[in-house]
C-alpha positions in Angstrom: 116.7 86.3 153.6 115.0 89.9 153.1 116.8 92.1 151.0 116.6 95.4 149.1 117.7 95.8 145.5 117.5 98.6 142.6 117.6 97.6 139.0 118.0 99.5 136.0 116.3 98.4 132.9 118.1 100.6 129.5 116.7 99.3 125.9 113.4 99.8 124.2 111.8 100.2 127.7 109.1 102.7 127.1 106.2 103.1 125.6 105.8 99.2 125.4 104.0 98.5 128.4 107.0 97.7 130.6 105.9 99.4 133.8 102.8 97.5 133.5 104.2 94.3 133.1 106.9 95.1 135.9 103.9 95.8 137.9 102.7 92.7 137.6 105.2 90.9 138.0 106.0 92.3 141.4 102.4 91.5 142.2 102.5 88.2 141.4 105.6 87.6 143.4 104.1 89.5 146.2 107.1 92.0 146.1 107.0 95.5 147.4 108.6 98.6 145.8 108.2 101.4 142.9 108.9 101.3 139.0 109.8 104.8 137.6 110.2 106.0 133.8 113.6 107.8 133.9 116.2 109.5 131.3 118.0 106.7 132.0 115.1 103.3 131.1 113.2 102.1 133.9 114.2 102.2 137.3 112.9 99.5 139.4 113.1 99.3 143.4 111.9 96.2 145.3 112.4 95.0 148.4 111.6 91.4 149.3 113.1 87.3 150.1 116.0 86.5 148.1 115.4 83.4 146.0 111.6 85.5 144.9 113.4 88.4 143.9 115.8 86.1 141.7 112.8 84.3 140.0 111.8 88.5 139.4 114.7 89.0 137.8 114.5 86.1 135.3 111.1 86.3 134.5 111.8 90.4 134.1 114.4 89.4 131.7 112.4 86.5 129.5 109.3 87.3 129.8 109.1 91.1 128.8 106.5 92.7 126.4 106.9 91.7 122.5 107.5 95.6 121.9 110.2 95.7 124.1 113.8 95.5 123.8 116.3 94.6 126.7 120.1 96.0 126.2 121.4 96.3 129.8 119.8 94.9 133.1 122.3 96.2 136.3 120.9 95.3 139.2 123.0 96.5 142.5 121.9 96.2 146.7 119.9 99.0 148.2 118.7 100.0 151.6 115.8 98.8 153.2 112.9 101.6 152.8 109.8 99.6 154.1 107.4 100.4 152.0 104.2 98.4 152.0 103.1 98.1 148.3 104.4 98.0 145.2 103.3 101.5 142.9 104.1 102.6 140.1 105.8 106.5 140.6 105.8 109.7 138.4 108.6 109.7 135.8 112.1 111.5 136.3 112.9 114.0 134.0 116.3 114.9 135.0 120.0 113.6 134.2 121.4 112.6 130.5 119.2 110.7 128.5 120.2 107.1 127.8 116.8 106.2 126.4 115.6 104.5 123.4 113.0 106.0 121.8 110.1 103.6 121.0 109.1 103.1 117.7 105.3 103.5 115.8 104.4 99.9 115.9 101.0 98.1 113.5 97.8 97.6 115.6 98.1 94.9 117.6 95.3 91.8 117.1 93.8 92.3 120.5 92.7 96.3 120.1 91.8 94.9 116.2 89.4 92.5 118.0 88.0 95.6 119.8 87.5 97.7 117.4 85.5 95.0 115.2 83.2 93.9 118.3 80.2 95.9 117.9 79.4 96.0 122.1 83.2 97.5 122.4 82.8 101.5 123.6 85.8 101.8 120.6 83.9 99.8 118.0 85.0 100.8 114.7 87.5 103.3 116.3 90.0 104.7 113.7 92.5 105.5 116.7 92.0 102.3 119.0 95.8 101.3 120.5 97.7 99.6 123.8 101.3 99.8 125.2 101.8 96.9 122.3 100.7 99.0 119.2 100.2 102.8 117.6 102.1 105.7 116.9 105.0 106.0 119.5 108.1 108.1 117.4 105.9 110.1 115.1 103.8 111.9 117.9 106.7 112.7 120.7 107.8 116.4 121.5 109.9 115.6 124.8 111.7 112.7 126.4 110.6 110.7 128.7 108.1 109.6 126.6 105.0 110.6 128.8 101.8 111.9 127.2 101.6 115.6 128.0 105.1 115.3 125.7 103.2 113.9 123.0 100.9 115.5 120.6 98.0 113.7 122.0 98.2 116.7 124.9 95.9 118.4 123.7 93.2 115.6 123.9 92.1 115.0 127.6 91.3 111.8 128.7 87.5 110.6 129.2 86.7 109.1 132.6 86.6 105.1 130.3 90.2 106.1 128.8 91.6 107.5 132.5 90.4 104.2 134.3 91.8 102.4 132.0 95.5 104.3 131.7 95.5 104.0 135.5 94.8 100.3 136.0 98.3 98.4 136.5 96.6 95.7 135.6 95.3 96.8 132.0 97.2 96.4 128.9 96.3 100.0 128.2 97.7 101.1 131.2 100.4 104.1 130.4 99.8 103.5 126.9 100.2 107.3 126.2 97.7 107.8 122.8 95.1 106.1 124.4 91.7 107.4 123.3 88.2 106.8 122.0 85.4 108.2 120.2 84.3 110.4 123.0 87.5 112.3 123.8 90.2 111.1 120.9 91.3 112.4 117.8 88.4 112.6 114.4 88.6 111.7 110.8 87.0 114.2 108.3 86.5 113.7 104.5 87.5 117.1 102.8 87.1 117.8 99.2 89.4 119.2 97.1 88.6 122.3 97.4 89.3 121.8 101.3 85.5 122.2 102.1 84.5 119.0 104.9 82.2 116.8 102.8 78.7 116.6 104.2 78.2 113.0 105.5 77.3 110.6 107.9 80.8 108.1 107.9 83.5 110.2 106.3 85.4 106.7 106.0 82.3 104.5 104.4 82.5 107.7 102.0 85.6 107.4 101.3 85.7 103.5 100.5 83.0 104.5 98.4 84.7 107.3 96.4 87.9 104.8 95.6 85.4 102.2 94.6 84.3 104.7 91.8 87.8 105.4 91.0 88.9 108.4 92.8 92.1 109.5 93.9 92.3 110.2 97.7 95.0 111.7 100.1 94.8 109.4 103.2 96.8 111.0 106.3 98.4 107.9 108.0 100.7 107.7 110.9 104.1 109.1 109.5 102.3 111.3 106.5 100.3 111.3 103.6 99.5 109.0 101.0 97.8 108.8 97.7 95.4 105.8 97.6 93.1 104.4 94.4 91.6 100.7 93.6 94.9 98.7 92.7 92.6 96.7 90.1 91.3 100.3 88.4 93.4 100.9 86.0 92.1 104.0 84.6 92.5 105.5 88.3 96.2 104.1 88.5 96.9 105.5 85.5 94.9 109.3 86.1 97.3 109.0 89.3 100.4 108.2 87.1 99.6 111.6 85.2 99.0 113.6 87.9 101.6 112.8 90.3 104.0 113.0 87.0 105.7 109.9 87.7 105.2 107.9 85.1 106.9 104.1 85.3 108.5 104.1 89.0 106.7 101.3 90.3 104.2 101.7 93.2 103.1 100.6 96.4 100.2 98.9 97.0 98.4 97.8 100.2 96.2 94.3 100.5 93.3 93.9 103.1 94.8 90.6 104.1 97.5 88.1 103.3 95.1 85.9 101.6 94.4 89.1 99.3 98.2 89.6 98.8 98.6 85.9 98.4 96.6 86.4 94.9 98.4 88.2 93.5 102.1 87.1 94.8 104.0 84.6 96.0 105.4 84.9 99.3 106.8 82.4 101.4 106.5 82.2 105.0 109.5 84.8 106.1 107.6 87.7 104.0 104.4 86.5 105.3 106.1 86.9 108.6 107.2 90.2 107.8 104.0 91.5 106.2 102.5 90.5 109.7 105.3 92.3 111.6 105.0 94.9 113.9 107.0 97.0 112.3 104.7 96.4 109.0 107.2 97.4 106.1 106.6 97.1 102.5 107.8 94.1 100.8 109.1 93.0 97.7 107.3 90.6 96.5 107.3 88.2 92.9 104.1 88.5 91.1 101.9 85.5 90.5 101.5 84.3 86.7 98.0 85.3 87.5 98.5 88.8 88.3 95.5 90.5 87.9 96.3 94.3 89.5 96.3 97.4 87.1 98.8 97.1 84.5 100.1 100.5 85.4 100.9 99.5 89.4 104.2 98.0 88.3 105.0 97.8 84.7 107.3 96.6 83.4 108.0 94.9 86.9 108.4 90.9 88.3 108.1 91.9 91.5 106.2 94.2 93.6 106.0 96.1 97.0 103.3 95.3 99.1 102.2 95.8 102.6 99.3 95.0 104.8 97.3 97.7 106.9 99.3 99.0 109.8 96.6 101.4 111.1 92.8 100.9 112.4 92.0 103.4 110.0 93.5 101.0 107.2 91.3 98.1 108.4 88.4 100.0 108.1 89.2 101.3 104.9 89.0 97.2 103.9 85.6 96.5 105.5 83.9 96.5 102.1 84.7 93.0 100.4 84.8 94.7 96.9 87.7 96.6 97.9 90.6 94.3 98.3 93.7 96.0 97.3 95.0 99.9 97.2 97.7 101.4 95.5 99.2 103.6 98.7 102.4 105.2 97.7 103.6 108.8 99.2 102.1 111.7 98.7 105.0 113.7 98.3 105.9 115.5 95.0 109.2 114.1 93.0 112.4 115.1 94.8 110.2 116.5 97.7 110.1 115.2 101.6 107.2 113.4 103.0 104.0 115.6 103.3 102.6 114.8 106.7 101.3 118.9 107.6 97.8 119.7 106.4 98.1 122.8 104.8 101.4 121.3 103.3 99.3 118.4 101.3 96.7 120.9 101.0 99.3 123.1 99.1 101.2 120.3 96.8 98.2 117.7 96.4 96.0 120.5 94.9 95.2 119.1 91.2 96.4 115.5 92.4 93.8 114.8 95.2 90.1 114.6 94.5 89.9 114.2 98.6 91.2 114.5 101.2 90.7 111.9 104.0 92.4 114.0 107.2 92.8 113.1 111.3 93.3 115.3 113.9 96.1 114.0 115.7 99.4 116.2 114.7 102.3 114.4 113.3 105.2 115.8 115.0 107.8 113.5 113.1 107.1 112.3 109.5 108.2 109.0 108.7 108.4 107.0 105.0 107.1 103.6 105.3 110.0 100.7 105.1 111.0 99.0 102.3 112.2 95.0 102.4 113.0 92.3 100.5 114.3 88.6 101.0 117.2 88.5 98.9 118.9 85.2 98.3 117.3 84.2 102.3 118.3 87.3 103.9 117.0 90.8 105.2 117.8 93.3 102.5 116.9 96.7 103.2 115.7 99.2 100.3 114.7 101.6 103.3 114.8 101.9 106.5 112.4 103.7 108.1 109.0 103.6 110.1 108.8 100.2 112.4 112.4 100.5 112.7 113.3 104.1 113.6 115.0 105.5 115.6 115.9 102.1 117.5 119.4 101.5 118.1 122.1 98.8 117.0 124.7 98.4 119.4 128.7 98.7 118.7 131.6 97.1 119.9 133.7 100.6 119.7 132.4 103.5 121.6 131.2 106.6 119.6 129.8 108.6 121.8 130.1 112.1 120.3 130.1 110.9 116.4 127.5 112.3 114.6 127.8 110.8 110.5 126.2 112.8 108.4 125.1 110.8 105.5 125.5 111.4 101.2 123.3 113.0 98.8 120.6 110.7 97.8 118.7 108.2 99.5 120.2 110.1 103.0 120.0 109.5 106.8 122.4 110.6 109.4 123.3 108.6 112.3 124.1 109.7 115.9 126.4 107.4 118.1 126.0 107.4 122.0 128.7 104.8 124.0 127.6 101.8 122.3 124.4 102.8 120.9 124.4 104.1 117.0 121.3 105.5 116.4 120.3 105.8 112.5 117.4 108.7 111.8 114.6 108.3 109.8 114.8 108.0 105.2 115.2 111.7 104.4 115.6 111.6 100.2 117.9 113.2 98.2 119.1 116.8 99.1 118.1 118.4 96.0 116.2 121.0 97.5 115.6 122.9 100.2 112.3 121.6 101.8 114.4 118.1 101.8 117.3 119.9 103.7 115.2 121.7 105.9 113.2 118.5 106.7 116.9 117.1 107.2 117.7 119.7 109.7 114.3 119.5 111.5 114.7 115.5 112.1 118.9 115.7 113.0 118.0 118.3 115.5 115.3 116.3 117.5 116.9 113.1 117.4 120.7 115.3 118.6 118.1 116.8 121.4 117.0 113.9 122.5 119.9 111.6 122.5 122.0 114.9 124.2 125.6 113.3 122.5 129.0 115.2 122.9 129.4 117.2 119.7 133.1 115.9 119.4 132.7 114.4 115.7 131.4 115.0 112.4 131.7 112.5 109.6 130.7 113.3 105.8 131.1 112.0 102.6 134.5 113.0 100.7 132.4 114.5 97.8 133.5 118.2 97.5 129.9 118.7 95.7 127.6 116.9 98.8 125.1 119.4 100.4 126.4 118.1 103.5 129.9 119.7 103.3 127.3 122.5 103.7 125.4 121.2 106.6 128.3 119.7 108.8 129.1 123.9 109.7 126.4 125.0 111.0 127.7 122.5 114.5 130.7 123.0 116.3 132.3 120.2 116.2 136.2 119.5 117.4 136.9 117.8 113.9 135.7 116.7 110.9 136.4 113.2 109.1 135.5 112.8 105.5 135.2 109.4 104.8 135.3 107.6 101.5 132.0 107.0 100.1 132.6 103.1 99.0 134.6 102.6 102.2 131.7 103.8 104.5 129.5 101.2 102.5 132.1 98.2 103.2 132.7 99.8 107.0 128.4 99.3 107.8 128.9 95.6 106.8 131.4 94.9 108.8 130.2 96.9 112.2 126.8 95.3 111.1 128.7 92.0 111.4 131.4 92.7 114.1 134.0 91.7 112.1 137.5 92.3 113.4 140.8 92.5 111.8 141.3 92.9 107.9 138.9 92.0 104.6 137.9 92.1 101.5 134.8 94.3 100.4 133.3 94.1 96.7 131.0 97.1 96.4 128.9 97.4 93.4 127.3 101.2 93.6 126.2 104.1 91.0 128.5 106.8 92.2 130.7 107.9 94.8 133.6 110.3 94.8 137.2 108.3 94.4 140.1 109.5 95.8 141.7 110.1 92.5 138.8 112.4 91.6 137.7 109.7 89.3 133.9 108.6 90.0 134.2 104.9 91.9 131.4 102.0 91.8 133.0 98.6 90.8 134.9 97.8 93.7 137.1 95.5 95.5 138.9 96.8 98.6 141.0 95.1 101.4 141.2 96.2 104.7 139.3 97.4 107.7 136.8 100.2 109.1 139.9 102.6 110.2 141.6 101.8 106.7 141.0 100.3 102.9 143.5 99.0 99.6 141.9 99.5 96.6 143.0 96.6 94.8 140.5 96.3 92.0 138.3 98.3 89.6 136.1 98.9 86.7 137.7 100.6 83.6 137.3 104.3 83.3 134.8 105.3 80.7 134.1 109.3 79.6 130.3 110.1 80.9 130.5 113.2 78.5 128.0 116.5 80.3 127.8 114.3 83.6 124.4 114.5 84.8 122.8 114.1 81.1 124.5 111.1 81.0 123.1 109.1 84.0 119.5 110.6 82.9 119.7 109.5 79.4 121.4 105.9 79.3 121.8 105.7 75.5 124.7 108.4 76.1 126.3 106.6 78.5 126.4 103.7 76.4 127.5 105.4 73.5 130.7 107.2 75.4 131.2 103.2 76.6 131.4 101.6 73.2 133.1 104.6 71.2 136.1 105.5 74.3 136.6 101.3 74.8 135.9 100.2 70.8 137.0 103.4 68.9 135.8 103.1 65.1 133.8 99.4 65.5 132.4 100.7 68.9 130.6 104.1 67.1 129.8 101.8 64.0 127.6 99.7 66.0 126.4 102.4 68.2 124.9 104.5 64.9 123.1 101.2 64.0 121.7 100.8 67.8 120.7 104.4 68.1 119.9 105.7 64.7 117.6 108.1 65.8 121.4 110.1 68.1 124.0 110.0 64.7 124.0 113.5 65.1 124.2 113.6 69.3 126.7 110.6 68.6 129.2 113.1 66.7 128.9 115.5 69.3 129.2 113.2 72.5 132.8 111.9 70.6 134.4 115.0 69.9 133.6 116.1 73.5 135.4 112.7 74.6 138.1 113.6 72.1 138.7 117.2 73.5 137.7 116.4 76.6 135.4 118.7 77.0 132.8 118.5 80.3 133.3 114.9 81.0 134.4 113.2 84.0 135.5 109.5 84.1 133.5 106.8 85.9 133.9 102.9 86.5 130.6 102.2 87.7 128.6 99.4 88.5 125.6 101.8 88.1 126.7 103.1 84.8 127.6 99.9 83.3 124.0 98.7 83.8 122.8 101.8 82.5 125.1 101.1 79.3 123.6 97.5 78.5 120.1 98.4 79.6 120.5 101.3 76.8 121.7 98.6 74.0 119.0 96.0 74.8 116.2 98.8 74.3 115.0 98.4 77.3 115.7 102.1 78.9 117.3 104.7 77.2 116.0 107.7 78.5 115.3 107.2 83.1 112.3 108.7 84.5 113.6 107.7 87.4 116.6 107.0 89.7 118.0 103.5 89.2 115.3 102.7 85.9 117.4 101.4 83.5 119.3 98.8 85.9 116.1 97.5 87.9 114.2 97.1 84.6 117.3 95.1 82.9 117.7 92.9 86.2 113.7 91.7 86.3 114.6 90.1 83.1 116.6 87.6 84.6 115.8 84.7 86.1 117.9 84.5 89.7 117.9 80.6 89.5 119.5 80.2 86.3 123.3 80.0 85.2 123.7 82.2 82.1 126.7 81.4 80.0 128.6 84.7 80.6 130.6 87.0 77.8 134.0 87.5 77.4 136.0 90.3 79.7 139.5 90.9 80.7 141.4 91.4 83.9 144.3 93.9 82.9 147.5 93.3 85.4 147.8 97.1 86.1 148.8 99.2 89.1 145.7 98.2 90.0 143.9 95.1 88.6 141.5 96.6 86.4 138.5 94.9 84.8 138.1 95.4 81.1 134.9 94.7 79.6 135.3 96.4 76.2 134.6 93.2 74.3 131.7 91.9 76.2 130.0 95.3 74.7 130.8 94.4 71.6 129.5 91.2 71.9 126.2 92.2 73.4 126.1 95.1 71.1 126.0 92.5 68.1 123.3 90.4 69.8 121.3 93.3 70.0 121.7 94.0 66.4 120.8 90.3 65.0 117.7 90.5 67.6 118.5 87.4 70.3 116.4 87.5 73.4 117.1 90.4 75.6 116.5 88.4 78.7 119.2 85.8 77.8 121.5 89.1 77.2 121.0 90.2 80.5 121.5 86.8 82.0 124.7 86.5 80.2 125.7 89.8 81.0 125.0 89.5 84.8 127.0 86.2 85.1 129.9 88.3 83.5 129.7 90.5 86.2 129.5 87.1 88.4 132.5 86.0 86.9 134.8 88.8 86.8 134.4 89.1 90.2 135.3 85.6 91.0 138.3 86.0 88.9 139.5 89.1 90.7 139.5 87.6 93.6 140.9 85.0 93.2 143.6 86.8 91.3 144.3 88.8 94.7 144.0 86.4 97.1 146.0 83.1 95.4 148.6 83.0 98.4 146.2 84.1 101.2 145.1 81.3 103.7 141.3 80.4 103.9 140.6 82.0 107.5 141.7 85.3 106.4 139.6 85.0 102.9 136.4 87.1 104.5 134.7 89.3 102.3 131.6 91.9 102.4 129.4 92.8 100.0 127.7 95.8 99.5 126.6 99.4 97.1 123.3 99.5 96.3 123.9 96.9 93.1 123.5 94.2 96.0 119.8 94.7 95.8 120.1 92.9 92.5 119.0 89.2 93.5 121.1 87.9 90.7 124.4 89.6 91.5 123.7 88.7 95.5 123.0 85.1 95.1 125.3 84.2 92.4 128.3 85.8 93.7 127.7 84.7 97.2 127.8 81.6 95.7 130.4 81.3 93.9 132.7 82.7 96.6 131.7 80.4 98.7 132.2 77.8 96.6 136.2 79.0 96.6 136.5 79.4 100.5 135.5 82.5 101.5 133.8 83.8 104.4 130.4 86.0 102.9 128.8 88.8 104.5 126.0 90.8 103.0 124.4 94.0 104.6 120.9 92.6 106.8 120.1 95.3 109.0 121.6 98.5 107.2 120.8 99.1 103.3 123.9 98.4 101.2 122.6 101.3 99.1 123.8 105.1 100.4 120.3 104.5 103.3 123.3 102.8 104.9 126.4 105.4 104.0 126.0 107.3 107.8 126.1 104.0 109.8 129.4 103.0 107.6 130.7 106.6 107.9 130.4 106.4 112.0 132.0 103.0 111.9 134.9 104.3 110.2 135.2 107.3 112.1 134.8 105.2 115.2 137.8 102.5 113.3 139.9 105.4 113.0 139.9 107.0 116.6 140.3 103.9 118.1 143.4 103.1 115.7 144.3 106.6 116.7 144.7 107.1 112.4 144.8 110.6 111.5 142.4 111.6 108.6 
């Protein structure tokens, strides 16, 4: 029987070859209709018999593009229009939007085949993409996603690219940055003056500049970075000095797996990932035969890798000798992403000895993602290009919520019905090119997305720039949610888990609502509402700041406030060099004078990473704890120290004498990697005993717990304590798709917000 039927396609719909491949599919069913681009997805009209236009609708639904993502497929009767072909029609640019924006994807192997087969017309094209690869996100202006709306406009089409882009039947057809040599965008070398280096392959110049050891700003597809020979270590080093960063670990990029694969160990789920289209960095464990520049990662186990993601990137590798790059981000320390040209002009002057520039304008910078496998899961340090800005879907509605993150490591996330939205790794707003780059994204993505401004969601923090931030909008109301409650509300709306918990959050800092600074964790409730039930022991961090920034400090006010006399006794013989700052950081604890009180998961590492030498003073955020953890070894039990569980109002952990007792290991010289082990299995163990403290009468279905802060990076503390929890009943869920660090804060903050409007709970 003939029939008539509209469908409406809503996901990850375009800019991934999906108009093509419903072409195609109509063709080979011999159906007849249209396929449109619309605010909505795809709209899809066909007219035809009705057991053909069922075998359509399943292979539509199985057999879509790898780039593409499905979330809704309505499919209702139409009238009969008799048309006689099947076309694809000019997009709609009217009505709400409901689309997903697509994402900037790695080069696919097919236009990677092209671009190395020397009779191809884009043979050794530094631009060469299809619908399944390229920059998508980082080069729109307007929605739909059509390329007049891109910053390829201002790049007409040759007659070979317009054939091509008009051909239903070619992969490139619609693929909106299609281009070539003839009518695409250029590479040029520049020097650092800015002057365009004379030469006949600007990119053969500039494999051979890094192969002498020069330092060169690459412009990718989300920004800058600053590339050298991983294996040079007087070039690492030279870019060390310059950049003024001088231990945080850095990136580096290998031509192949193979490459990587000598250096690391990976198993196949990182292999997998490095592979990915999304093409994120990834943690990996250093082989015993190592053999990169010392200064890369020192100090480090482990290091972030990632393949090339770009043509230009391949080509960069066509030289044998040249195997492995470091390629971290340009951007100064504190600053956002430099992706403008006069911008990495400006701040890379005395840090680039060239510059290796493109033409095509980035109209949306984006940092590259940052992975690891932590005890067999996903574990997010940042996410960012290759997965943003696609959607996770709710079971709440939050249309109208717009979270707006914390202070460091921010994103903000925008929820529409059942889509939540997370933007793009922003930084820490510390300054204002960070906020205004904050603004900048926030107002595109609220643009695009067109949400009800009903809801605004921030951190509690009185001192958070976004307190600052949330009034320039006029929203209807304003929920400030706590910070470690947002972290345990994104693992539970990551997980849809319904009715009450338990959530242990290990974190460095986050506003309490007993003005008290919170990290050490464990709460009980839901996404509307949390019971603090347990926490660390307040310790004095005496002139704040200082005290996170120098560790040694922190461990003193630790030992002295918890240990009195014994506790500054052994901290003069640690730290003979501070007697005097000793003296001074006591009688502020004494009189109280500019110190705030924290029980910290952050701040404890900090303390026992300042004993055991191995950071007293952080060059960077998160130093001291990282470079303590890569001294253990995550598949070993250590024999943990002695702590207390004091039967308070609340159950509060106490562990003055394990200080004491890893203060006198330090002082008669025992392995610092066995006191780290033993000290993480403390934490381990104190855990396990507050919990089961709390939840003696409580029946094993209800015993569900999350875990999350940004301590859960720690492979140690993840796998151990999701072990041993398991191991007494309970239900585990760690953070996959959202970073448990504050990358994740805005998703938990629009859960929460989401919790509470649904329970009707007033804030």
């Amino acid at each position: 029987m003939l029939k008539a039927i509209r469908v409406a396609v809503r996901g990850r719909v375009q800019g991934v070859g999906f108009r093509p491949f419903v072409f195609q599919l109509a063709k080979r069913y011999q159906l007849c209709g249209t396929v449109q681009n619309n605010m909505d997805g795809v709209k899809i009209y066909l007219e035809g018999d009705n057991h053909v236009l069922d075998a359509f609708l399943a292979d539509l639904k199985n057999k879509a593009p790898r780039l593409s993502k499905m979330t809704e497929i309505i499919v209702e009767e139409a009238e009969f229009q008799h048309v006689s072909d099947f076309t694809i029609i000019e997009s709609e640019r009217s009505g709400t939007s409901m689309l997903v924006i697509p994402i900037d994807s790695a080069v696919c192997e097919d236009c990677l085949q092209e671009m190395n087969n020397p009779t191809d017309f884009r043979y050794q094209y530094p631009f060469i993409n299809c619908t399944q690869c390229g920059p998508r996100y980082t080069i729109i202006k307007e929605l739909p996603y059509d390329r007049p709306y891109t910053s390829m406009e201002s790049f007409p089409m040759c007659e070979d690219c317009r054939k091509e882009y008009e051909d239903p039947t070619n992969r490139r057809h619609h693929a909106q940055p299609i281009a070539c040599p003839k009518c695409g965008p250029t590479v040029r070398l520049l020097d650092g003056e800015g002057n365009e280096v004379d030469c006949e392959d600007p990119i053969q110049h500039t494999i051979n500049l890094l192969k002498q050891g020069g330092i060169v700003a690459i412009k990718g597809i989300g920004g800058y970075h600053l590339s050298c020979d991983a294996r040079n270590e007087q070039a690492v080093s030279m870019l060390r000095i310059r950049k003024k960063r001088p231990n945080r670990p850095l990136a580096v990029m290998a031509s192949s797996l193979d490459s990587a694969a000598e250096f690391t160990r990976m198993d196949l789920t990182e292999r997998n990932l490095l592979k990915s289209p999304e093409s994120p960095i990834v943690i990996l464990k250093k082989q015993s035969n190592y053999d990169l520049a010392h200064s890369v990662a020192p100090g480090m186990g482990t290091i972030g890798v990632m393949m090339p993601y770009t043509p230009l990137h391949y080509l960069l590798f066509a030289d044998q000798d040249l195997s492995c790059l470091v390629m971290t981000s340009a951007n100064p320390s504190g600053q956002p992403i430099l992706y403008k040209d006069e911008e990495a002009f400006h701040y890379l002057d005395g840090i680039a000895d060239y510059y290796l520039v493109h033409n095509r304008e980035i109209l949306h910078p984006v940092d590259d993602s940052v992975v690891q496998i932590n005890d067999g899961k996903l574990d997010f340090f940042r996410r960012s290009r290759g997965y943003v800005p696609d959607p996770l879907t709710s079971i709440l509605n939050v249309s109208g919520i717009v979270a707006f993150g914390g202070q460091q490591k921010t994103t903000f996330t925008i929820g529409r019905n059942e889509q939540i939205f997370i933007g793009p790794h922003i930084g820490d707003l510390e300054n204002l090119e960070t906020i205004n780059h904050y603004q900048q994204e926030l107002a595109h993505l609220l643009k695009w997305m067109d949400p009800p401004m009903n809801t605004a969601v921030i951190d509690m923090h009185p001192g958070y720039q976004v307190q600052n931030l949330v009034n320039e909008f006029d929203f209807s109301e304003v929920y400030p949610i706590q910070h470690h409650h947002a972290h345990m509300a994104a693992c539970l709306e990551e997980h849809r888990i319904s009715g009450k918990a338990f959530g242990v959050i290990l974190d460095g800092t986050g506003y309490g609502v007993d003005g008290n600074v919170w990290g050490f964790e464990i709460l009980h409730g839901d996404a509307a509402s949390f019971n603090r039930l347990a926490h660390l022991h307040y310790t004095p961090l005496p002139s704040g700041e200082k005290c996170i920034k120098e560790p040694w400090r922190n461990a003193a006010a630790m030992l002295i406030s918890l240990n009195g006399k014994e506790g500054e006794r052994l901290v003069k013989q640690i730290f003979p060099e501070h007697t005097a700052n000793i003296d001074v950081l006591k009688r502020m604890i004494d009189k109280n004078i500019n110190t705030v009180y924290a029980g910290t998961c952050g701040r404890l590492f900090d303390a026992v990473s300042a004993l055991c030498g191995v950071t007293t003073v952080s060059s960077y955020d998160g130093e001291a704890a990282i470079l303590l953890s890569e001294l253990v070894d995550e598949n070993k039990v250590y024999q943990p120290y002695t702590y207390k569980l004091l039967d308070q109002e609340i159950l509060t952990i106490d562990f003055s004498e394990m200080l004491m007792e890893i203060a006198s290991d330090v002082l008669e010289e025992k392995k610092v990697s066995e006191i780290s082990g033993s000290f993480h299995e403390t934490v381990v163990q104190a855990i396990l005993a507050s919990l089961s403290n709390i939840t003696r009468d409580i029946p094993c279905e209800e015993k569900k717990v999350v875990l999350s802060g940004g301590s859960f990076h720690n492979r140690y503390l993840r796998k151990r304590i999701s072990a041993e929890l398991r191991k007494n009943e309970f239900h585990v869920f760690v953070p996959e798709q959202i970073p448990c660090n504050d990358g994740g804060l805005s998703f938990g903050q629009l859960a929460a917000a989401a919790a509470k409007k649904e329970a009707k709970l007033c804030v």
